[in-house]
VEXDREN-2710 file (C-alpha; in Angstrom, 1 decimal):
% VEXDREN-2710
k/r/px/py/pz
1/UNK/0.0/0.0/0.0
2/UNK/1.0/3.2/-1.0
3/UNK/2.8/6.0/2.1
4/UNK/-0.1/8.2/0.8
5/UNK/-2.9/5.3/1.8
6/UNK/-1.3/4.9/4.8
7/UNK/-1.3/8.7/5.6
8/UNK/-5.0/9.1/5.0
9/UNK/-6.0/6.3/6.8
10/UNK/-4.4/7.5/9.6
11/UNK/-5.8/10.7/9.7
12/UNK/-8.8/9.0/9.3
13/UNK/-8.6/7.1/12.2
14/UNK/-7.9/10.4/14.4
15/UNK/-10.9/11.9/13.1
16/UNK/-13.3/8.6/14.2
17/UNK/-11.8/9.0/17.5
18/UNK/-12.0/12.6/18.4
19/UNK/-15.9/12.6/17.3
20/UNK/-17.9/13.5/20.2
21/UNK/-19.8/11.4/22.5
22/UNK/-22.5/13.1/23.9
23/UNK/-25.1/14.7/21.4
24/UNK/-25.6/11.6/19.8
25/UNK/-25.7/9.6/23.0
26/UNK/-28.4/11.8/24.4
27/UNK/-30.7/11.5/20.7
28/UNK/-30.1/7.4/21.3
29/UNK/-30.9/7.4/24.5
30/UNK/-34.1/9.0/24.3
31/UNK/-35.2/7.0/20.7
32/UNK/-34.4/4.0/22.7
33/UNK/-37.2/3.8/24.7
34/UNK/-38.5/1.9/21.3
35/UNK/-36.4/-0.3/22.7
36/UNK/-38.0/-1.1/25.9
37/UNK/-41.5/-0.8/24.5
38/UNK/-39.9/-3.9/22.4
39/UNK/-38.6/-5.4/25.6
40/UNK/-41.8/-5.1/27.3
41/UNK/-44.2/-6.6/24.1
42/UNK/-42.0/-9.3/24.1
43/UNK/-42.6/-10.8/27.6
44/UNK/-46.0/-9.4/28.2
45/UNK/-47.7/-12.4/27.8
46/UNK/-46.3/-14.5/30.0
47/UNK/-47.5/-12.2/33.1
48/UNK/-50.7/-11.1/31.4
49/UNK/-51.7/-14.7/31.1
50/UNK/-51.0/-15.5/34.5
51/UNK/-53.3/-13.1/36.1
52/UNK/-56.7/-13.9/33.3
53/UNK/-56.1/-17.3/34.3
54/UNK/-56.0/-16.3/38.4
55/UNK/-59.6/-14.9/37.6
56/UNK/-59.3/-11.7/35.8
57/UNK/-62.3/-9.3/36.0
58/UNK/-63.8/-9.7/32.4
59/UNK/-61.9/-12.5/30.6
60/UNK/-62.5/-15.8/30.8
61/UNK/-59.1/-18.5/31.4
62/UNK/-58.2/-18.6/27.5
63/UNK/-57.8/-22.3/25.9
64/UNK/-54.5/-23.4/24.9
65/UNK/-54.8/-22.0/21.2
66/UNK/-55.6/-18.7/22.7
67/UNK/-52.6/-18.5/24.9
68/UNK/-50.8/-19.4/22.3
69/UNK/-52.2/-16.9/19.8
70/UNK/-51.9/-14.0/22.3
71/UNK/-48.3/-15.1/23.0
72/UNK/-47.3/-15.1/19.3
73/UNK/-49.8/-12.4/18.0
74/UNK/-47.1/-9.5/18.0
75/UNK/-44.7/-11.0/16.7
76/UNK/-46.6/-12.5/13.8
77/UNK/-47.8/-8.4/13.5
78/UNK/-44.6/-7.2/13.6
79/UNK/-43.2/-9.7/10.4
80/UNK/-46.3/-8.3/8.4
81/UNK/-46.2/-4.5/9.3
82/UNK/-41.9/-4.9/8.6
83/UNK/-42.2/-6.3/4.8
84/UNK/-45.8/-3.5/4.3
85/UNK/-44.3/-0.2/5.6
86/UNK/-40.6/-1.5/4.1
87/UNK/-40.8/1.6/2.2
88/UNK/-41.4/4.1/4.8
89/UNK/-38.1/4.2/6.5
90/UNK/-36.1/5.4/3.0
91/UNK/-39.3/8.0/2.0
92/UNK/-40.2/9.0/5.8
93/UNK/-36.8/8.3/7.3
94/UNK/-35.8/6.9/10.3
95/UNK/-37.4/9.3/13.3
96/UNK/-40.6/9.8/11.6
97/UNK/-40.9/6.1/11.7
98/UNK/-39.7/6.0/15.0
99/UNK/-42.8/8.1/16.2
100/UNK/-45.4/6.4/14.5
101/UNK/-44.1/3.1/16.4
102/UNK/-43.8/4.9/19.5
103/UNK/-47.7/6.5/18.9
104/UNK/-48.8/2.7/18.0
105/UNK/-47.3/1.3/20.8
106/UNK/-48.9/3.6/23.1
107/UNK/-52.7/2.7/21.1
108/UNK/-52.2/-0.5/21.4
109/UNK/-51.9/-0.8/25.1
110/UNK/-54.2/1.5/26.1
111/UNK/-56.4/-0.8/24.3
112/UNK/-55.2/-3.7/26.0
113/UNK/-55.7/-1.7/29.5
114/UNK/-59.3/-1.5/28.9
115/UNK/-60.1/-4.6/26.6
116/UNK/-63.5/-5.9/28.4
117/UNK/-63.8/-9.0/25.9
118/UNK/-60.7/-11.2/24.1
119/UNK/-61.5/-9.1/20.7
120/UNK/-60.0/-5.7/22.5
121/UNK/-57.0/-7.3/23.8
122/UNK/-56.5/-9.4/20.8
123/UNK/-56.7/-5.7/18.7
124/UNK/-54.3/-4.1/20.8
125/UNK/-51.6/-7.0/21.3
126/UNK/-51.7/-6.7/17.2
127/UNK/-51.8/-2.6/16.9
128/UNK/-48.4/-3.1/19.5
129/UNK/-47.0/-5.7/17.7
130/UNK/-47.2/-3.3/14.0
131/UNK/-45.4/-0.6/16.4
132/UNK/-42.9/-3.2/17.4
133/UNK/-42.7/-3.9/13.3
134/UNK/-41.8/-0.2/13.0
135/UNK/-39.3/-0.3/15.5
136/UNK/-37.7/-3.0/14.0
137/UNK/-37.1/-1.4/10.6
138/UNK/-36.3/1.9/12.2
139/UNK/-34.1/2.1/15.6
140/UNK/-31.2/0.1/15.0
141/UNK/-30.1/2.2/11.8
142/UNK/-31.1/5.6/13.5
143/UNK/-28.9/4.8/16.6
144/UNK/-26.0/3.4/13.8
145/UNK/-26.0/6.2/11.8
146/UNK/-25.8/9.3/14.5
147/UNK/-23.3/7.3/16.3
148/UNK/-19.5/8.1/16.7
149/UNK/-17.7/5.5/13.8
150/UNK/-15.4/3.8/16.8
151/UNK/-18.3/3.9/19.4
152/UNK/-20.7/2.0/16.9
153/UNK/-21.0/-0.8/18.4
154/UNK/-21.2/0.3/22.0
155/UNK/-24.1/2.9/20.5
156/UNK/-25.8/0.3/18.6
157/UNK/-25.9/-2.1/22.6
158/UNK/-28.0/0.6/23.4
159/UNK/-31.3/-1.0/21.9
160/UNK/-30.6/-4.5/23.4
161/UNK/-29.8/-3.1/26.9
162/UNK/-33.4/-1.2/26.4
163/UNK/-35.3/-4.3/25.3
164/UNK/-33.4/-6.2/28.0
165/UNK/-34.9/-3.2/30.1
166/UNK/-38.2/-3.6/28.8
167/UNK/-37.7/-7.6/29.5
168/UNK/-36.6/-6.6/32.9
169/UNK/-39.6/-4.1/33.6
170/UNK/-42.5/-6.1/32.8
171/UNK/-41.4/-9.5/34.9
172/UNK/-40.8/-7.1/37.9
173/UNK/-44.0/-5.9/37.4
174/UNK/-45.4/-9.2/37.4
175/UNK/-44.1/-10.2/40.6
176/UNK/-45.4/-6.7/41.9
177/UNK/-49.2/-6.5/43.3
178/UNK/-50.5/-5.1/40.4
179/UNK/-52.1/-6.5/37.6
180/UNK/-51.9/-6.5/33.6
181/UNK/-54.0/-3.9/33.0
182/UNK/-52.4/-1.4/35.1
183/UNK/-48.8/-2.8/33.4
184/UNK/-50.4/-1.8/30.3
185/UNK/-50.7/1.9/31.2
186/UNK/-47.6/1.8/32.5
187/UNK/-46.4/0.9/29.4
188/UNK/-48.5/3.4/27.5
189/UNK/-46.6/6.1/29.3
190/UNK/-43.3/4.9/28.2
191/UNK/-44.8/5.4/24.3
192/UNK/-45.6/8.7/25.1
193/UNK/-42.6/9.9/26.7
194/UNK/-41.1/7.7/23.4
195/UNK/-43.0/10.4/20.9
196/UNK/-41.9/13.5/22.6
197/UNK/-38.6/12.5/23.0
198/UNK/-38.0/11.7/19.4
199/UNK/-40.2/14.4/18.6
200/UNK/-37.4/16.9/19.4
201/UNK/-34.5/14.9/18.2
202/UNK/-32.9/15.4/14.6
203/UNK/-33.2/13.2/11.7
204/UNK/-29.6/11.2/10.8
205/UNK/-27.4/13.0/8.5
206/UNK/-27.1/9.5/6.2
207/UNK/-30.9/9.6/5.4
208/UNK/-30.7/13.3/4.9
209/UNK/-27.9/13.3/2.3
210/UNK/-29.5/10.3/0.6
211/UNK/-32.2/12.8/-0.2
212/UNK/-29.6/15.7/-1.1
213/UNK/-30.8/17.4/1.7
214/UNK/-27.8/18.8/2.6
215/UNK/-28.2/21.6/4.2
216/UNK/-30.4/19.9/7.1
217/UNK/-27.5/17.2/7.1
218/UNK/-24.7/19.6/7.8
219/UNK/-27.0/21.5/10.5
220/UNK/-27.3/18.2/12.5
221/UNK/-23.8/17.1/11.5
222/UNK/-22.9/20.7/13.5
223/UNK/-24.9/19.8/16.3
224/UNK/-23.0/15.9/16.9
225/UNK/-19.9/16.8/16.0
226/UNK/-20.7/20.3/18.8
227/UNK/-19.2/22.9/15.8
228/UNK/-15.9/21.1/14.5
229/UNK/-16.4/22.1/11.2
230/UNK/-13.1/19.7/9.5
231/UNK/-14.9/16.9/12.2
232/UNK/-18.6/18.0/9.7
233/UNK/-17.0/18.1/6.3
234/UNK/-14.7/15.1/6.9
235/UNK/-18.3/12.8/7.9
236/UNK/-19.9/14.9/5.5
237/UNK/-17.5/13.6/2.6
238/UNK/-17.7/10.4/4.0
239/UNK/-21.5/10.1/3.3
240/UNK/-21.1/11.4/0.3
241/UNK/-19.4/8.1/-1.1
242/UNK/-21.5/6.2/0.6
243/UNK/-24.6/6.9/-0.2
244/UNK/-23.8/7.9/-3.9
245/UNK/-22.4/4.1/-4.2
246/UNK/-18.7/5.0/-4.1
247/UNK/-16.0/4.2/-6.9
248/UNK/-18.1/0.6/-7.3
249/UNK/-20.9/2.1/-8.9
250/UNK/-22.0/1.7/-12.5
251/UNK/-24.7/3.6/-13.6
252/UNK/-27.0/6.5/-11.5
253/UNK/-28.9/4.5/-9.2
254/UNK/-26.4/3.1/-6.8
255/UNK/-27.0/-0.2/-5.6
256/UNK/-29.3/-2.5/-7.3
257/UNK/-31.3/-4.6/-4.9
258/UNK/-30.0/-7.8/-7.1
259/UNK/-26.8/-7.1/-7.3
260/UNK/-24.5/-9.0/-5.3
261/UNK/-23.4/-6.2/-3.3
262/UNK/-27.1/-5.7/-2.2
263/UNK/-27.8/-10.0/-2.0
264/UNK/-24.6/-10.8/0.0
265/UNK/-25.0/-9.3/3.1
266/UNK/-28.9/-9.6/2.8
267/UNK/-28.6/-13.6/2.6
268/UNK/-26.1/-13.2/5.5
269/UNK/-28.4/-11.3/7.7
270/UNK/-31.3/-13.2/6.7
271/UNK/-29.6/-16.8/8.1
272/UNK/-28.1/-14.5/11.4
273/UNK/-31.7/-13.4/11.9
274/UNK/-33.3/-16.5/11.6
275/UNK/-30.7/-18.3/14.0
276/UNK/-31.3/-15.5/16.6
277/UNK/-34.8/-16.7/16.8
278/UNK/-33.7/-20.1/16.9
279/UNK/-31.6/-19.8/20.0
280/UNK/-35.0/-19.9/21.4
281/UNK/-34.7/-17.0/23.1
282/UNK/-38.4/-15.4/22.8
283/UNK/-40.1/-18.6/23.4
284/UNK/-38.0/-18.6/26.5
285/UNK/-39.4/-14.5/27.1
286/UNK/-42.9/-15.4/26.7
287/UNK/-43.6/-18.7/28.1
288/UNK/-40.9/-18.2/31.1
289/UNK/-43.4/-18.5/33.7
290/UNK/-44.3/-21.9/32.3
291/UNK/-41.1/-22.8/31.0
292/UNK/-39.7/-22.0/34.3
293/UNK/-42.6/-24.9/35.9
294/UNK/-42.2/-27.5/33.9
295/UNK/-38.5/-28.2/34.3
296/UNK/-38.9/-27.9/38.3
297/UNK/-38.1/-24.5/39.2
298/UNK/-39.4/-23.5/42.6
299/UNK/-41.4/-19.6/42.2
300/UNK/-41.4/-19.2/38.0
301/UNK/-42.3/-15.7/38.5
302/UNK/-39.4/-14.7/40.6
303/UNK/-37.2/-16.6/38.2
304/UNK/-38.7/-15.3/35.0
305/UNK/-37.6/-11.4/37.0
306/UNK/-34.1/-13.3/37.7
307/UNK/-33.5/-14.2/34.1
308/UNK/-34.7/-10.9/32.9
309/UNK/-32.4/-8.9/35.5
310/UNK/-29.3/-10.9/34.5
311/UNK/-30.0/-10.2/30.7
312/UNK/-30.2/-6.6/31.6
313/UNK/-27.1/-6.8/33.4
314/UNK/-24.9/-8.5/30.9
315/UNK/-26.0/-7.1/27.6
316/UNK/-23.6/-4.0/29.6
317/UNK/-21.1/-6.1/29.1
318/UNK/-22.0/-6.4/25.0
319/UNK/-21.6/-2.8/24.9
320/UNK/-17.7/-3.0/25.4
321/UNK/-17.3/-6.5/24.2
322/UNK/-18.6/-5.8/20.5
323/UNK/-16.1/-2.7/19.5
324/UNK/-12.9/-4.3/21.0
325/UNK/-13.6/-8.2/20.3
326/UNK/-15.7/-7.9/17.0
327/UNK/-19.1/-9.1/16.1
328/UNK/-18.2/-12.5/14.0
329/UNK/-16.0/-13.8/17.3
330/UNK/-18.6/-13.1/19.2
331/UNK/-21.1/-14.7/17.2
332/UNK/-19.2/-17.6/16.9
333/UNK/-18.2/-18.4/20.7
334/UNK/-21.2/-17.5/21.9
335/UNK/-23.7/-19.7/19.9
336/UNK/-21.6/-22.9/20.9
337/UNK/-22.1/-21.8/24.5
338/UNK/-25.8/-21.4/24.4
339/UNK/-26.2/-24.7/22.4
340/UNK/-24.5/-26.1/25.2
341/UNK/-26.3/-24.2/27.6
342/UNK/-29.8/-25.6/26.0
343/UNK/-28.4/-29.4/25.8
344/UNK/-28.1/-29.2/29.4
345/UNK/-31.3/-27.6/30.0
346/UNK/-33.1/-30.3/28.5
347/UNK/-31.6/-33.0/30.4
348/UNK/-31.8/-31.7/34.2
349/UNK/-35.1/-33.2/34.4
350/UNK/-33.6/-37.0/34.1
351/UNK/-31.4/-35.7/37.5
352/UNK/-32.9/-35.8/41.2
353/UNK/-34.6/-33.0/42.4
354/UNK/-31.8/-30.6/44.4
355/UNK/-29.6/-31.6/41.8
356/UNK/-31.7/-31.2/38.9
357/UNK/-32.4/-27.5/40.4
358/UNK/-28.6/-26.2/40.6
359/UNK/-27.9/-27.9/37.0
360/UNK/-30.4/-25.9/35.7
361/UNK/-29.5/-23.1/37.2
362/UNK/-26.0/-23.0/36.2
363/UNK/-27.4/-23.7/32.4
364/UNK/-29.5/-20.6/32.7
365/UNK/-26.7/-18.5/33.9
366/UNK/-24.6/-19.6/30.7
367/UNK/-27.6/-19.4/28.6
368/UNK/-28.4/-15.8/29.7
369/UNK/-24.4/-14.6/29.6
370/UNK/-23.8/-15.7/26.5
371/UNK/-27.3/-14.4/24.7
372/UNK/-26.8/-11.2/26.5
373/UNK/-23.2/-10.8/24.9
374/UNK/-23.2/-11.6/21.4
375/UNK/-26.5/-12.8/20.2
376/UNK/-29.0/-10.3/21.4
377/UNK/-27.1/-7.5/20.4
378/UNK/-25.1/-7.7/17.8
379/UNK/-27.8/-9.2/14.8
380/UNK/-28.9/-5.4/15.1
381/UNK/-25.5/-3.7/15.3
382/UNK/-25.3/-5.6/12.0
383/UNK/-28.5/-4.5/10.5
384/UNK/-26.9/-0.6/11.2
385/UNK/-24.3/-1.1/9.3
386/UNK/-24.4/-3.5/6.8
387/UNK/-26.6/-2.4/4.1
388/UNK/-25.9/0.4/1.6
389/UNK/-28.5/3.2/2.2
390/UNK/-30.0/2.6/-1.2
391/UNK/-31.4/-0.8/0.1
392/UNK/-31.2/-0.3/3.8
393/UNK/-35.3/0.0/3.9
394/UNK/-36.1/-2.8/2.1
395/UNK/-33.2/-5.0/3.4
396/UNK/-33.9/-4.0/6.6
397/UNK/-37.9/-5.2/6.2
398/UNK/-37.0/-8.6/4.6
399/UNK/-34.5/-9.8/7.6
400/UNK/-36.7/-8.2/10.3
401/UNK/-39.7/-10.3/8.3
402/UNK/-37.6/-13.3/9.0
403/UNK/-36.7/-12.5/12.6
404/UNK/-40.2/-12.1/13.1
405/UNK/-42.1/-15.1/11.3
406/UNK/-39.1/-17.5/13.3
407/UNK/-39.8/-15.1/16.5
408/UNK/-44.1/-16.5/16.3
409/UNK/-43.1/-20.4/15.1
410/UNK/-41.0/-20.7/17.9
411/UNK/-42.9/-18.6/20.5
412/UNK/-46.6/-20.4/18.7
413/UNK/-45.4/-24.0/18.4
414/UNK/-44.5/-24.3/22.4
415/UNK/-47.6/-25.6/23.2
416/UNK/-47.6/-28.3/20.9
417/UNK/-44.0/-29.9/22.0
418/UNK/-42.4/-31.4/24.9
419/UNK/-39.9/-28.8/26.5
420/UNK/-37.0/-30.9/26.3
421/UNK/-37.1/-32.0/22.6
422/UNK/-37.1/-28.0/21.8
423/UNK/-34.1/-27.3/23.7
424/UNK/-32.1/-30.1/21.8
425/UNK/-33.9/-29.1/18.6
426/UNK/-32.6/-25.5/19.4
427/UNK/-29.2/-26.4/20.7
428/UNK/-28.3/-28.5/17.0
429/UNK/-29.6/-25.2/15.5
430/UNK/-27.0/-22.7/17.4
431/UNK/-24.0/-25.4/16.6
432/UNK/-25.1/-24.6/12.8
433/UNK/-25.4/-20.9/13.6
434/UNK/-21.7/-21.0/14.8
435/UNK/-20.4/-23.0/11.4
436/UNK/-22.8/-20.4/9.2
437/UNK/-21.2/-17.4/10.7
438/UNK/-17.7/-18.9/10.7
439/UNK/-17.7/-19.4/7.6
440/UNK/-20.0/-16.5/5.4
441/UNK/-19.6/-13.4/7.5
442/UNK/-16.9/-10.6/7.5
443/UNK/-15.5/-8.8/10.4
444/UNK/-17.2/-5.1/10.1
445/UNK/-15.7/-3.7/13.7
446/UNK/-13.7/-0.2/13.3
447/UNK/-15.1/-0.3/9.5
448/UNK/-17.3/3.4/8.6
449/UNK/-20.4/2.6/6.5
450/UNK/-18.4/3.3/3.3
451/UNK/-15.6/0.8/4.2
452/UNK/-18.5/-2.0/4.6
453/UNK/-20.6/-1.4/2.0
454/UNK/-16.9/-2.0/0.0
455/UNK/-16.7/-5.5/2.0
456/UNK/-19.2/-6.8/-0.8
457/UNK/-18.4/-4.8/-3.8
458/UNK/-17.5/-7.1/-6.9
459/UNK/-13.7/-7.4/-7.5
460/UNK/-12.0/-5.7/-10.5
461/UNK/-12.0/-9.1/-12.2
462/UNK/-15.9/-9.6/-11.9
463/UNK/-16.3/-6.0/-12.7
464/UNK/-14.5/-6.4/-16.0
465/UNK/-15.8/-10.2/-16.4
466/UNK/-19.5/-8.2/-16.3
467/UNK/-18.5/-5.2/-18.9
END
């Protein structure tokens, strides 16, 4: 490589690392209370369900197919609303999506909080579950792209630590003295402090060069970057390439969706996705009170808040873990530990009681570490970073699609198998997980958004094989 490349790299590098922290950090903050509201729809059915079938007020015990539907209704929601609104991040961008999620979210369980028959609560665990959609296509690339280039990955942990939060909130309220309903307007609030604070928070400077809005981009540019003007012009330039395809493009539209710079990292994300749902994680979320009762745990609610709180405590950890480690080691390590973690899980019940209760426990406490480090959060650091903005709605739609149609099998089909076959079932489908990522995906850590979308560019050779 040339003294020149070297040069500009470097300087490069010193500009990533004197951007500032703090204006982005307080606009993610406050957009990540999407975050919880995900936490929170996630897990909500597993307390909810507990108190209609401990004699709630209006509704009936539901059946076994109801339980199950309510469980997985969101989720199934979410997959739909992703792949219909796909469009609506790239023409709306990113924080007016953001506060249409936040106003659904905040409909749909003030709906819930006063459903009087299964039809209302049935409406308003789907009008959440499209807000949940929204989120989904939305907060992970907003949070990305106002985030400092070397803090990426610590800014993207922010949404898992939120939905861990969210995770976290609704079990403690569970084990608290009041019921759903009232944990539904609790959870209303949250969507309306949501709105206000992305109300007042700027659109990302990615989306807003992608339109040629430039002026607007360079405003908010000012704003993060607190008036470094070579800090604005460098990320400014920066953008530039990026969203006008950089030196690999070949006519004026960028980045065809079926080129193989769009279809790599999509198929890639697609399979990462999928095997994020089959770590079994949400069945575990919404079904925890059960889950937590048919292997033998004493108290399931307490545990279910346990679990929840350990998540919460350890996806901190994530936050470091995925800028100086890397997502793909992470990825890697971690699935072999949870399919480990599972195997166990579904053998404790052939032990004797005490011992059957400290195996399990020790499985769960592996099982939570290593989701909380690596598969939780980084699937969605990925989805910040990895697609070109041309395609980042649409990609974005498809692989959240996926997340969400595995995210309802796995969470809807519980009811219909024995706990122990799942966790083996789920543990053989992490140890392919680990081989998949081993294998197919790059390293993206201390990479800008221009550097990645490069990763899967066609070499000179195809370029010229093409021509």
């Amino acid at each position: 490589m040339p003294a020149s490349s070297f040069t500009s790299q470097s300087i490069m590098m010193d500009s990533y690392e004197s951007q500032p922290v703090g204006p982005a950090l307080r606009y993610a903050l406050g957009a990540s209370l999407s975050g919880t509201l995900m936490g929170v729809t996630i897990a909500f059915s597993a307390s909810a369900l507990d108190d209609i079938n401990n004699n709630d007020f209006y509704l009936d015990p539901p059946s076994s197919l109801k339980a199950s539907w309510f469980s997985s209704l969101a989720a199934l929601c979410a997959g739909i609303a992703g792949v219909i609104f796909s469009r609506i991040v790239n023409v709306g961008g990113k924080k007016h999506t953001l506060m249409a999620s936040a106003l659904l979210n905040t409909a749909g369980y003030l709906l819930m909080a006063y459903s009087k028959n299964y039809d209302l609560l049935f409406a308003g665990r789907a009008v959440s579950g499209i807000g949940l959609g929204l989120t989904c296509l939305s907060l992970s690339p907003y949070i990305s792209e106002l985030a400092p280039t070397v803090h990426r990955g610590k800014f993207a942990s922010i949404m898992q630590l939120q939905v861990q939060f969210g995770i976290l909130l609704i079990n403690a309220l569970g084990i608290s003295p009041l019921r759903f309903r009232w944990n539904a307007v609790i959870c209303a609030v949250i969507g309306v402090i949501n709105l206000a604070c992305v109300a007042v928070s700027p659109e990302t400077p990615r989306w807003l060069v992608s339109k040629n809005r430039m002026s607007e981009a360079r405003q908010t540019l000012i704003d993060l970057m607190e008036d470094d003007m070579s800090l604005v012009n460098d990320e400014i330039e920066v953008l530039r390439r990026c969203t006008e395809g950089g030196p690999t493009k070949n006519d004026d539209t960028g980045i065809r969706f079926f080129s193989r710079q769009n279809l790599k990292p999509l198929i890639i994300m697609a399979f990462i996705m999928t095997f994020q749902q089959l770590s079994a994680i949400n069945m575990i979320m919404a079904h925890s009170n059960d889950i937590f009762k048919t292997i033998g745990l004493p108290d399931p609610r307490m545990w279910s808040a346990a679990v929840s709180g350990g998540f919460f405590v350890f996806t901190f950890g994530s936050a470091s873990l995925t800028d100086k480690t890397g997502r793909k080691k992470l990825l890697v390590i971690f699935a072999v530990l949870i399919a480990l973690s599972l195997f166990v899980l579904s053998l404790g019940s052939l032990l004797k009681q005490q011992l059957h209760i400290a195996v399990d426990s020790v499985a769960l406490s592996c099982y939570v570490i290593s989701f909380s480090l690596a598969w939780g959060n980084v699937p969605w650091v990925l989805c910040g970073e990895i697609f070109s903005v041309e395609q980042q709605g649409r990609d974005i739609a498809i692989v959240s699609g996926i997340n969400w149609a595995f995210n309802f099998l796995t969470v809807f089909t519980y009811t219909f198998l024995e706990t122990q076959y799942l966790f083996i079932i789920y543990g053989i489908c992490m140890i392919i997980a680990a081989v998949y990522v081993l294998m197919f995906l790059p390293e993206t850590n201390g990479l800008n958004l221009y550097e990645i979308n490069e990763l899967f560019a066609p070499s000179p050779n195809q370029v010229r094989a093409t021509e």
